[in-house]
Each structure stands twice: as C-alpha cells, then as structure tokens.
ZAMARGU-4260 file (C-alpha; in steps of 0.2 Angstrom, whole numbers, plus 5000, padded with zeros to 4 digits):
<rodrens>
0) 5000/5000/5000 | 5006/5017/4996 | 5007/5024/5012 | 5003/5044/5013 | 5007/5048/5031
5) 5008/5068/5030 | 4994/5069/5041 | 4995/5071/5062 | 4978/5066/5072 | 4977/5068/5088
10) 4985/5053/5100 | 4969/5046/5103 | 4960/5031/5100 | 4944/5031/5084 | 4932/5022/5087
15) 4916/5022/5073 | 4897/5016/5082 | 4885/5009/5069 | 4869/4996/5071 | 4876/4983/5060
20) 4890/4981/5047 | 4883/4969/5034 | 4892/4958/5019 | 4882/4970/5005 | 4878/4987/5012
25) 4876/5005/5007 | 4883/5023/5007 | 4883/5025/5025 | 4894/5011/5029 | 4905/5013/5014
30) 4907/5029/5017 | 4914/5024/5036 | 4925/5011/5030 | 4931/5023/5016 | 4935/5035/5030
35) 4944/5022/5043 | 4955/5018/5026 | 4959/5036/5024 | 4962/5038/5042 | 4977/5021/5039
40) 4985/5027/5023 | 4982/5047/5026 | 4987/5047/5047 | 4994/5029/5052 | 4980/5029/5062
45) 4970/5013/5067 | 4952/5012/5069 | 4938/5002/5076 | 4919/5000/5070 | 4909/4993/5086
50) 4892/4985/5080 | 4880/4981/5093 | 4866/4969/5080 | 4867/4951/5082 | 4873/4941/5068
55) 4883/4926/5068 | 4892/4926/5053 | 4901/4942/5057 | 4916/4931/5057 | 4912/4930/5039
60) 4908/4947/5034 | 4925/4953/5040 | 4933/4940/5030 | 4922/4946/5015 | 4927/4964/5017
65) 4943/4960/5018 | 4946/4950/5004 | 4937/4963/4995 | 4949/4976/5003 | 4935/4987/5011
70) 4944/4986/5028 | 4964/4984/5028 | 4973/4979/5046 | 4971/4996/5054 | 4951/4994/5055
75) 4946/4983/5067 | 4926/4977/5066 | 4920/4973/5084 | 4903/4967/5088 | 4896/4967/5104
80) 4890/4949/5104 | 4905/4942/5098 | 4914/4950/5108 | 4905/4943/5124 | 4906/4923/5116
85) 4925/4925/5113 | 4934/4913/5103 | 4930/4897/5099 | 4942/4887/5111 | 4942/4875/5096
90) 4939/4874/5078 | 4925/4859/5078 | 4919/4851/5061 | 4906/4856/5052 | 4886/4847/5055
95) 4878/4843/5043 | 4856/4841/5050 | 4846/4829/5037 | 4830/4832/5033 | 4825/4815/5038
100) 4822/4811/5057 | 4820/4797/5067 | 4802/4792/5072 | 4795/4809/5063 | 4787/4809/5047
105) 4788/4827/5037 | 4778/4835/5022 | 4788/4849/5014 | 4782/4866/5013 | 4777/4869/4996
110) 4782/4887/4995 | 4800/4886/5004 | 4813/4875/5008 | 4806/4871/5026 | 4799/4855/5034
115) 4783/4849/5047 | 4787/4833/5058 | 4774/4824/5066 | 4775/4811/5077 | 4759/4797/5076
120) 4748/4814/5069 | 4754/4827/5081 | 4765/4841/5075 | 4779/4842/5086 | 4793/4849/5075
125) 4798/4863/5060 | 4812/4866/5055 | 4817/4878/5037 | 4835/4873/5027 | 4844/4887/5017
130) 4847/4883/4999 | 4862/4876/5002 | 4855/4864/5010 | 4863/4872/5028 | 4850/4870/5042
135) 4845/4888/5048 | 4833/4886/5063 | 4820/4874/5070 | 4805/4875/5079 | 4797/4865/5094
140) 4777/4863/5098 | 4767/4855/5112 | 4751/4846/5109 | 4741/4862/5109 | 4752/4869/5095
145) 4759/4884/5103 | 4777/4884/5100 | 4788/4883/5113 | 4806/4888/5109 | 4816/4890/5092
150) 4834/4887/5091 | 4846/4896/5076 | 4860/4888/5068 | 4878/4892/5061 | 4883/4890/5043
155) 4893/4875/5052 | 4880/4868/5058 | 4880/4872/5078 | 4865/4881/5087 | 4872/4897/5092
160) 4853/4905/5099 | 4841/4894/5108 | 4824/4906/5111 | 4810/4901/5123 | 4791/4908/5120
165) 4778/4914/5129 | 4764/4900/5126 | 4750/4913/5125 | 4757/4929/5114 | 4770/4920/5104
170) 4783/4930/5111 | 4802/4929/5116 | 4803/4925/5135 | 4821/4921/5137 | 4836/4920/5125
175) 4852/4910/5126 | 4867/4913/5117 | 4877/4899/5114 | 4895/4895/5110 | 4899/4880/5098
180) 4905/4870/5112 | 4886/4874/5119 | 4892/4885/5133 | 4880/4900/5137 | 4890/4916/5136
185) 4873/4927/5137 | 4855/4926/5142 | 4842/4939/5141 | 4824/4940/5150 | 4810/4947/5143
190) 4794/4953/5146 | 4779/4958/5139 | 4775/4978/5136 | 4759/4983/5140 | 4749/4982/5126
195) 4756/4964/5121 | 4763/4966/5106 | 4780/4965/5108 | 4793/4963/5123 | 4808/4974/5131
200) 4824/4968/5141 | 4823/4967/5159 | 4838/4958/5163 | 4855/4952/5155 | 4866/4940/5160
205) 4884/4937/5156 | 4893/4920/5159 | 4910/4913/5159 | 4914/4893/5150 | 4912/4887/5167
210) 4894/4894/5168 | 4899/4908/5181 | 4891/4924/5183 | 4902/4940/5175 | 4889/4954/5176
215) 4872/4955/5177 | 4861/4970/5170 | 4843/4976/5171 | 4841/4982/5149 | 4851/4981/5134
220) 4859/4999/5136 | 4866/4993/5152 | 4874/4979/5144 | 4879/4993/5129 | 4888/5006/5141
225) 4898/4991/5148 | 4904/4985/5133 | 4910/5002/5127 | 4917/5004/5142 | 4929/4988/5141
230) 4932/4995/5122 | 4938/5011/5129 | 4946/5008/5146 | 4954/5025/5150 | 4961/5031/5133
235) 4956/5046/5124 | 4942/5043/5113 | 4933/5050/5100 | 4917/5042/5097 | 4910/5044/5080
240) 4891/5040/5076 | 4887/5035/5060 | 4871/5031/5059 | 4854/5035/5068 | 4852/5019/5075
245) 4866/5021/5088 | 4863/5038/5092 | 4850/5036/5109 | 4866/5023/5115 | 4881/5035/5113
250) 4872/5051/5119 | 4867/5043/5137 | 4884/5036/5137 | 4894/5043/5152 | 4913/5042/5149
255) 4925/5058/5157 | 4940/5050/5141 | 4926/5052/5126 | 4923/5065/5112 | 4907/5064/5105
260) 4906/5065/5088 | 4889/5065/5076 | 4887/5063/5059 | 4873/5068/5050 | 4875/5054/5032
265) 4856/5061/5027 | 4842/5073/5028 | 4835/5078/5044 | 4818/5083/5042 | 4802/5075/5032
270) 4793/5085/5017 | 4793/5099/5013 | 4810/5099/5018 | 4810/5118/5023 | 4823/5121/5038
275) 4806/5120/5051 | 4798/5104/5046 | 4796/5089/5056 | 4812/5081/5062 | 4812/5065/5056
280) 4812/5052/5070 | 4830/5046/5072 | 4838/5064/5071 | 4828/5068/5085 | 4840/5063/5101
285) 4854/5073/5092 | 4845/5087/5086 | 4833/5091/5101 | 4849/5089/5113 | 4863/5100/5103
290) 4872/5106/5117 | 4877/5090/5120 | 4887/5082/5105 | 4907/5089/5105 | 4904/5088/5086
295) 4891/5088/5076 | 4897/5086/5056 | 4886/5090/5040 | 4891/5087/5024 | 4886/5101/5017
300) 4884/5120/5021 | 4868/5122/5015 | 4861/5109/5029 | 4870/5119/5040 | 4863/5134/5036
305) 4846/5122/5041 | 4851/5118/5057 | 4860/5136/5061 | 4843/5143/5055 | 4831/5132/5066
310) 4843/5129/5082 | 4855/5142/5083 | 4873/5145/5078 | 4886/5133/5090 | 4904/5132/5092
315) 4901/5111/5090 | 4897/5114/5073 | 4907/5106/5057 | 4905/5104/5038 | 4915/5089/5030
320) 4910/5083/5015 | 4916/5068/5007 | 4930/5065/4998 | 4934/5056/4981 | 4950/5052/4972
325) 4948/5059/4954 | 4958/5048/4941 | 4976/5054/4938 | 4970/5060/4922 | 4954/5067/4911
330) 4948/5054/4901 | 4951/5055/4880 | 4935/5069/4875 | 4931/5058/4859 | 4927/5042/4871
335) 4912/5051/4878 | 4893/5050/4867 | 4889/5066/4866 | 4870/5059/4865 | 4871/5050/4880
340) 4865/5055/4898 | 4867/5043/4911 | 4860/5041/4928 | 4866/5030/4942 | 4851/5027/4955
345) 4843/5015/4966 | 4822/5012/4958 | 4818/5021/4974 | 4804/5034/4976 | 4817/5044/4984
350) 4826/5047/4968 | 4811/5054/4960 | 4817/5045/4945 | 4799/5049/4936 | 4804/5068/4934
355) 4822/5062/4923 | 4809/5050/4912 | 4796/5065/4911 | 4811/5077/4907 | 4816/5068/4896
360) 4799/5068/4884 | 4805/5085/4884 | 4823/5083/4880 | 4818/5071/4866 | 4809/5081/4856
365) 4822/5094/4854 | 4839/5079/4851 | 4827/5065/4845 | 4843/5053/4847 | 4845/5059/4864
370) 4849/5044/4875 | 4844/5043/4895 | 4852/5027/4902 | 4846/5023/4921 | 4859/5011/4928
375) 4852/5004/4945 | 4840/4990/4955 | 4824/4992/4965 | 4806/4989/4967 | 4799/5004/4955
380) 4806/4993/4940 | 4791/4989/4932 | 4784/5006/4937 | 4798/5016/4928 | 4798/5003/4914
385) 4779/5006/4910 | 4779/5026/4911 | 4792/5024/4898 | 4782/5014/4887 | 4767/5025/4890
390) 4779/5043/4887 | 4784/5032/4870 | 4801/5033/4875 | 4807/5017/4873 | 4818/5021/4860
395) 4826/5037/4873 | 4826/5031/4891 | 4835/5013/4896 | 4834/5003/4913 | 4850/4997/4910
400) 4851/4988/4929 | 4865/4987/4940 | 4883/4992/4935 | 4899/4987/4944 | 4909/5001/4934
405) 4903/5018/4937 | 4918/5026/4932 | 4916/5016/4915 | 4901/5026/4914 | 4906/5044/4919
410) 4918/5043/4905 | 4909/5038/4890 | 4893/5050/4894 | 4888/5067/4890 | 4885/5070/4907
415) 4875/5064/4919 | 4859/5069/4930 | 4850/5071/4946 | 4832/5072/4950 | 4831/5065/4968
420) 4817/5071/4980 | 4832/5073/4994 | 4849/5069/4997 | 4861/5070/5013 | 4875/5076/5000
425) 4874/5067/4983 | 4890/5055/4980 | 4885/5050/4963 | 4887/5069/4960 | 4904/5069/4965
430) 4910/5054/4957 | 4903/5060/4941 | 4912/5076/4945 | 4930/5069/4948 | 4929/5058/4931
435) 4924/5073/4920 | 4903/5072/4918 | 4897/5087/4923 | 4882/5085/4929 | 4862/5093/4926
440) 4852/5092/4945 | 4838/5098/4953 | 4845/5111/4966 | 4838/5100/4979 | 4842/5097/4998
445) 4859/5093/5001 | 4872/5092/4989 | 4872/5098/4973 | 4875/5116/4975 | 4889/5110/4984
450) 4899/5104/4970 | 4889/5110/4955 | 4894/5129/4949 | 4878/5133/4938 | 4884/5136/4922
455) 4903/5130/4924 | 4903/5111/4927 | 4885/5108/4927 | 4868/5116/4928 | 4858/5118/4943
460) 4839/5118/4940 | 4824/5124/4950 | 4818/5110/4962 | 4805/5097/4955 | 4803/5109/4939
465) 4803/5096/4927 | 4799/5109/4910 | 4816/5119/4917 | 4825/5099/4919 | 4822/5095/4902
470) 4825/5110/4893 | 4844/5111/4903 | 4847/5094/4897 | 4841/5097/4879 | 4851/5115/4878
475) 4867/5103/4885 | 4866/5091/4871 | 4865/5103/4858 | 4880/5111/4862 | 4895/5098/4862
480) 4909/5112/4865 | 4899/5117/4881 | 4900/5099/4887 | 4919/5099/4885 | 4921/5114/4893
485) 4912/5108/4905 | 4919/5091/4909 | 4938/5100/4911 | 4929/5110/4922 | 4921/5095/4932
490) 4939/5087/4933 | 4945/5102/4941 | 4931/5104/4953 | 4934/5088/4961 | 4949/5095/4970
495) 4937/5102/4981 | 4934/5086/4989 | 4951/5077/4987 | 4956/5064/4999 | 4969/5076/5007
500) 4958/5091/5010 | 4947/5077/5019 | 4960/5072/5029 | 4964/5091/5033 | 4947/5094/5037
505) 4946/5080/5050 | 4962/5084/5057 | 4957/5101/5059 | 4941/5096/5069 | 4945/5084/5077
510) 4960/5098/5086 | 4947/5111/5088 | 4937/5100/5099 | 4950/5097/5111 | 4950/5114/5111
515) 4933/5118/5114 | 4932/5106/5129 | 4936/5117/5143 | 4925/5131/5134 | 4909/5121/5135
520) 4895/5123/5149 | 4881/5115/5155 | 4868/5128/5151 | 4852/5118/5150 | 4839/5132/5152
525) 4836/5149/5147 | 4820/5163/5155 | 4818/5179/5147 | 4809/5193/5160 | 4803/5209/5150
530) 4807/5225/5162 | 4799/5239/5146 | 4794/5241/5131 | 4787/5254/5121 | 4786/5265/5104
535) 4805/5276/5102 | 4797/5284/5089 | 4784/5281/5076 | 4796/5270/5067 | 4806/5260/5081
540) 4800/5251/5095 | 4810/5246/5110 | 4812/5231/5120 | 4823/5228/5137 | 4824/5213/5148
545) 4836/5204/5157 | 4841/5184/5155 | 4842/5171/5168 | 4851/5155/5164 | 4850/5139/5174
550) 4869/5129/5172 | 4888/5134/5173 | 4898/5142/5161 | 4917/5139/5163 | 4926/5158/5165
555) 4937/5156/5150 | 4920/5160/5140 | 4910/5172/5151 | 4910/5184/5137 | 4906/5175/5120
560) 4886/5175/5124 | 4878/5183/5108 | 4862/5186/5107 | 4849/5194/5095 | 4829/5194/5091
565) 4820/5183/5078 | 4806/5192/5071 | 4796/5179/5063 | 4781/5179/5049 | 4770/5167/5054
570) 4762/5160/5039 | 4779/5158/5030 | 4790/5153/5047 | 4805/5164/5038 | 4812/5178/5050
575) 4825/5193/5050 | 4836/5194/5062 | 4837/5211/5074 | 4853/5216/5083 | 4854/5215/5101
580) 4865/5222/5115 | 4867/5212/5131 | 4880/5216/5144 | 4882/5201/5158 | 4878/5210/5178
585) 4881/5192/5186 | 4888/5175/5180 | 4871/5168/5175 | 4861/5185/5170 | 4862/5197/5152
590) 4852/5213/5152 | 4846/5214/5137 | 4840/5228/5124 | 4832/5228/5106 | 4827/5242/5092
595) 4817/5234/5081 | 4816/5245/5065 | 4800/5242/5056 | 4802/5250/5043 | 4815/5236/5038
600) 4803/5221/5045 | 4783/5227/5036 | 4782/5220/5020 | 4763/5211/5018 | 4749/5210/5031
605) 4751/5196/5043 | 4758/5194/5060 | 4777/5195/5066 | 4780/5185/5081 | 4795/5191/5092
610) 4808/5176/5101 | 4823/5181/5109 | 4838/5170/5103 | 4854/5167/5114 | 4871/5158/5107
615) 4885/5153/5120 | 4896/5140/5114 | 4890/5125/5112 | 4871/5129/5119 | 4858/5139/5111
620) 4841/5146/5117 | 4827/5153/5109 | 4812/5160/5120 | 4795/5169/5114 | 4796/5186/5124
625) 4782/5190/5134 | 4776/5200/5151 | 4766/5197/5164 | 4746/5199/5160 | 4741/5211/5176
630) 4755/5224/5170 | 4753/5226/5149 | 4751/5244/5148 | 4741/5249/5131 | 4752/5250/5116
635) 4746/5263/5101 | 4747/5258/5082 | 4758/5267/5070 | 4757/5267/5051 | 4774/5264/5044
640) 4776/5260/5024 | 4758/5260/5022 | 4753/5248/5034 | 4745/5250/5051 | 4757/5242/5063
645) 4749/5236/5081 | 4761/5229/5093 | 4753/5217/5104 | 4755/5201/5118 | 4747/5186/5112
650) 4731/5182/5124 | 4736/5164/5127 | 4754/5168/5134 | 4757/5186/5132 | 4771/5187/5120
655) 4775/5200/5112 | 4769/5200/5092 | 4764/5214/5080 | 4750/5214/5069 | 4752/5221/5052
660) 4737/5228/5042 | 4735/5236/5025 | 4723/5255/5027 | 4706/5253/5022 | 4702/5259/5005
665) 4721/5258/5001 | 4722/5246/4985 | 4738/5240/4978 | 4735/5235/4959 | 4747/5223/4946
670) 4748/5227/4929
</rodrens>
C-alpha cells in the first residue's frame, strides 16, 4: 500500500458506532469504512467500528470485506456479541442436519425449503434449510400447537441461539446465546410491554465457560455502556456516530475520556424539507439535545445553514464533505457520446426517477437521438419501465440495471443527471464530478449546490421543475463544446473534495474539539423577563429585559454569549434577524436591549411574532418574549410604509407579536 502519512491526528484512539455492518451494504457504511481507510493510509492511524446487532456470521463478513479490501489491518470490526462469546476454544467440524428424522414423518412446505414433523399425527417439529441445503433454525410445539422455543443455527451447523416463547402471545421470553461448544456466554429475559405486542429487556446475563456469573444488568443499554466501556478503558476517545440507529446509546453514554462526535450521512427533516419541518424520527436525540454532542458534522453548508437557521449558531458545529480520488487524468473527450445522459440510482421513490423520464419527453423532442440510460435496481422497475412505454420513449430512456463500473460510465457520457426528492450530500454527483461528467440536478436538499457551479461544470435547475429539467438537458446536448468545457471543468472541481483536503478537514476538527472542551458549559435552560417596552418613535420600537440561565459556564468563556431577536412571519415561518446588545451583571444573568426598526421588517399584512435568541458556545436558546398579563400597559398603532402596525402580547401567553394591516380603502394593483 502506498502509504501517505503527512497527516497528524490527535493521540487518541477512533472508534466508529454503527447498528450493523453487513456483507452487502450501502453509502453509509461505505462511506465509514472509506474514511477508517483514509484515516490508515492518510494518518497511520488505526480504527475500530463497534456494531451492537446480532449476527453470527460476522466472522464472515469481516473475511468478505477484507478479501474485497473494504477494511485493511488498521480497521478493526467489533461486535458486541462476539465479543462477549470470545473465541472458539476449538475449531469443531462442520454438522451437517438431514431432513429425515428418526420416528418423525415430514411433508415439505410447498412454498420454501422448510419441513413439518409429526409424530403418530401430532405436530411436534419445523424446521426451514437454506438453499444450500445448511439448516438455519427449527421450531418445537406442544400438543396444543403453541410453540415453545426455536433454536438458530451456524453455517457450520452448531446452534448458536436457543429462544424460549411465551405460550400465550408467541413471544420471546428468554434467550440463550450459545458458543459452539454449547456453553452459554449470554442470556436475556423478557417481558411483555403493556399492550402485548412486543417485549423489552429486563435483565442480562453474562457467563463465563464454566457457567459463572460476570455481570448482570437490568436492559440492553446497560449491557451497551459496559461494553464500550471495556472497548475504551481509559484512553482518549473520539466516538463517531454513523448512523441514527446508535445515536439514543452513545448520547446517554457517560465516559470523562470520550469526544462525542455525530454525523449527519442524510436529511434531517420529512417533506417539505423547509429548515422548520418535522424532524424526522432518528435525528431527534441529536438534534433536540445539541448542546450536548462535541461535534456535530454535516456534509454540506447548506444543511447547515438548516440547522443554524432552526437551532442556533454553536461552536460544535462542522462541515465535511466527502472525499473522492479523481483519476490521475481526464479521460480522451472523443470516448464520451455526446447523446448519451446517464443516471446512476437506486428504483427508489426517493430518487424521484419519474421527473428524469418525464424530462426527458422534453429533451427528446428537441435531440430525437438523445439517449437517457438509468443504471440501477429496486422495486419501481416495472413502474419506471411502464411510464416509459406509456411517454413512447422506449427508443430514449434505458433501465440498464446494476453496474459494477461507474467510472466506465462517467467517462463515456455526455453528462450525467440528478432528479432525487432529497439527498444527505449526493456522491454519485461527486463521482461523476471527479471523472469529468458534469452533471444537470435539481438544486435539491443537500448536495448539489455544493459541487455543482451553475453554468461552469453543470447546471443547477429549479427543484422538482421538470419543463426547466428537460430544457437544461436538451440545451446541453446541443452544444458539444459546452459539454467539453464543462467536463475539464468538472475534473478540476473535484479537487474540492480530494482525499487530502478530507484528511485536513478531520484533522482540523478533530484539534478544535480538544480545544473547545474546557470552553463548554452546561447551560440547560434559558427565562427571558421583560422590564419595558414601548414605541421610540413612530418607526422603532424598544424592548429591554434581562436573561436568567440555569447551568455553569466555565470563565474562559463568560463573554462569548451573543444574542439577537427573531422576528418571525407566521404564515411563511422565515424571519430577519434584529441586533441586540446584552451586557452580563452576574455569572448567569444578560440585560438585554432591542430596536426593532419596522420599517425594515413590514412587507405584507400578517403577523410578526417576536423570540429572543441566545448563542454561547456550544448551547443555544430561543424564547417567545412576553410579560406578565396584570402589567401590559396599552400599546398605540403606527402606520409605517403603508401599513397599520399594532404591537401586541398574544392572549394565550402574552408574548410579544405585531400585527400588520394594509389601510382601508388603500388598493395596491398589478399590471
């Protein structure tokens, strides 16, 4: 391996948390083993991914990735069950399990490879064979036909789980993990939650080869927390969450050696995707608790502008994309069909793949022998395959299935395109980048408007504006010296997201975060007390109040409080910001004035809610400013650009809003 250590990381051990590392997987995980490869060849440094699923073949899948060179020996995959059974004190043959069985006689099941045994007409047994013929797990009934346990098998042959059900719900009651040897290294008790329909850990227990005790715990996370804590010992560690699935396990992990690190591998919030829509379900320990991560990494700065936007501006805050190692060199110009678009895509309702198709009627019509060749694999297949045949594009539009070559082809289209409905960056944008395909995407969230410059090495159209996607792709193709400008330009934008400035970036975070530490406080709440307010003139009005926070703030940071108001619309939820001053009278108060200039704010009639929003470090607070019901003195209406402004306290909770109405008799009329 060509070894480019020019890169220092912290002395500290990496650890990466995931749910599961699987044999096939997706971006996520690629990504992470992509970076712990990086992390070897760029810094020397070793890495571990800790899993915490149960799978036993993990033994396996680490061969697999390794003979396909996904991990090297400086990434070490740990899982949390495997480490608990420990190494087989033995290697034991392989057992083969017949379908015949004495006494019993079967009947095969006639839609899988699985097997009823009865004994003299009762049912007693079932058991279901893998294609290959390997027993995978077998089922045991009383006389009343409720089942009683199941046990799982290796590929090998050995029972490695042996489950016991409750007799009435069908449920898990107790599990026992098993060594091949037979030896119990792990039992878990469960019970039933209350409305029955599924069941929840109440006590683990670990075991020796003799059969004695280790630990006992009463839930899964207990058993969680220990593990890391025998991964960790007393090192400094930065723990990295990939994914969503870990996150509720490493933010109530208590460890005084740890970083926390988050990354965000995807969007955060459902449709419509504005910054203010519903947080989707897994971002929500993060994202409702962002005081508490060390770092929080995005992949791109428009998701961060999201998040700065809904929660407030912190010191925790990083963007690092991903990284992508260009070819040493542009491919030949004349290799490329300057007719042909390609897309690379899962058949997946998140890549909107129906807009490219419908486009692409467009597209046609203006370049006839335009070509738009879909490589990828999913469940809309059939969908996609029958709206092409219904548009008449069947000689346009190709479901050309999986590809093992991207790169091949990158360098052999026009360019390529993006029509998704979101993305948490957009790889196959890069990658088409870095081998010279500019590319033609909806300016959608995240990613594109990242790497694509409209105009230079790509275009960037309107979201979901299919007329506008066509027409780009059509005005493209007609132009064959645009496209090779383009594709130099594409190449060269690439560098952008080299494997060094990755590197760099990393390095650089992971150093400001030791930095940070003694900086953070513990500020968990915020209350905001209004002392006046009033009119300053027919144009400004006034606020003042003083801030009371509940928590410490270290002393090296007394002063880096800022703080301004949000003056929101609230049909549309978009706000400008108004300028504060604060000045600190004791460790955990601001006195706080605001001028809010409404000439600059009044646009349209509506309502303009006020909030008072507070950045220290790494916490954020954001309150509705109100006043106390008995003392609201009467506030007079000013007209200012037109419009009758009222200020106002809301009757529910007395916060402090204006209300914006255009004159009577005053019309405003459009040519």
């Amino acid at each position: 391996m060509d070894l480019k250590m020019n890169v220092r990381l912290p002395e500290a051990q990496y650890i990466f948390t995931t749910s599961s590392v699987r044999e096939t997987f997706g971006g996520l995980t690629e990504a992470m083993l992509q970076r712990g490869r990086l992390f070897s060849e760029y810094a020397g440094q070793p890495t571990k991914v800790v899993s915490f699923n149960y799978d036993p073949n993990y033994k396996h899948i680490i061969s697999s990735l390794k003979q396909r060179e996904k991990i090297n020996d400086d990434i070490s995959i740990i899982n949390i069950y495997e480490y608990f059974k420990g190494d087989e004190e033995e290697k034991l043959s392989a057992i083969k399990h017949p379908v015949e069985e004495d006494g019993l006689k079967h009947h095969k099941d006639p839609e899988k490879n699985a097997y009823r045994y009865y004994k003299n007409g009762l049912y007693v047994h079932y058991k279901r064979f893998a294609d290959d013929g390997n027993l995978i797990l077998a089922d045991y009934f009383n006389e009343n036909r409720k089942r009683t346990k199941r046990e799982e098998y290796t590929q090998d042959g050995y029972v490695h789980r042996v489950t016991y059900m409750d007799l009435e719900y069908n449920k898990p009651r107790q599990e026992l993990f098993l060594r091949n040897d037979g030896t119990c290294y792990m039992s878990k008790w469960l019970t039933m939650t209350k409305d029955k329909k599924s069941v929840k850990v109440e006590r683990v227990n670990l075991f020796d080869r003799n059969g004695d005790f280790l630990a006992v715990f009463s839930s899964n996370m207990e058993l969680q927390h220990y593990f890391l804590d025998q991964i960790i010992g007393e090192k400094r560690t930065f723990l990295i969450g990939e994914e969503r699935g870990t996150d509720p396990i490493t933010m109530a992990y208590k460890n005084p050696h740890i970083y926390k690190v988050f990354l965000t591998h995807n969007i955060h919030v459902r449709a419509p995707h504005h910054y203010d829509s519903v947080l989707r379900l897994g971002n929500r320990p993060v994202m409702e608790n962002m005081s508490h991560p060390d770092a929080v990494i995005f992949l791109t700065e428009k998701q961060k502008t999201d998040i700065v936007k809904r929660f407030g501006d912190r010191s925790n805050y990083f963007v690092i994309p991903h990284a992508h190692k260009k070819p040493d060199t542009l491919a030949d110009f004349s290799d490329r069909d300057l007719k042909r678009v390609v897309m690379l895509a899962r058949y997946h309702e998140q890549k909107n793949l129906s807009h490219a198709i419908k486009a692409f009627q467009i597209t046609a019509k203006q370049v006839p022998d335009a070509r738009l060749e879909i490589y990828g694999f999913g469940e809309l297949e059939k969908e996609l395959q029958k709206l092409i045949e219904e548009l008449n594009l069947h000689q346009n539009v190709f479901l050309k299935g999986f590809t093992e070559n991207p790169k091949a082809e990158f360098k052999t289209a026009a360019f390529s395109a993006l029509s998704s409905d979101y993305e948490g960056f957009g790889l196959v944008v890069l990658e088409s980048l870095a081998n010279g395909c500019p590319v033609v995407s909806y300016d959608l969230k995240y990613g594109p408007s990242d790497m694509i410059n409209d105009g230079e090495n790509g275009f960037l159209v309107e979201d979901k504006n299919i007329k506008q996607l066509g027409q780009k792709m059509a005005e493209l193709l007609q132009q064959p010296e645009l496209i090779k400008a383009m594709s130099q330009n594409a190449y060269k934008s690439a560098d952008k997201f080299s494997e060094q400035a990755f590197m760099q970036r990393w390095r650089d975070m992971f150093y400001k975060v030791i930095e940070n530490k003694p900086l953070r406080n513990n500020l968990s709440n915020m209350e905001f007390h209004l002392t006046d307010y009033d009119w300053e003139d027919k144009n400004q009005f006034q606020v003042k109040g003083f801030a009371l926070f509940t928590g410490q703030v270290p002393t090296e940071s007394l002063q880096h409080y800022h703080v301004y108001f949000k003056v929101y619309n609230r049909d549309t939820k978009e706000f400008d910001v108004v300028a504060a001053t604060a000045e600190r009278d004791h460790d955990n108060r601001l006195l706080v004035t605001g001028m809010f200039h409404l000439e600059n704010l009044v646009s349209t009639s509506g309502v303009l809610d006020v909030s008072l929003g507070i950045e220290w470090d790494n916490s954020y607070f954001e309150k509705r400013i109100g006043y106390s019901k008995d003392d609201l003195k009467k506030l007079t209406a000013h007209k200012v650009k037109g419009f009758h402004v009222q200020p106002y306290f809301t009757e529910t909770y007395h916060n402090l809003s204006f209300r914006v109405k255009q004159p009577a008799g005053l019309a405003i009329f459009k040519r």
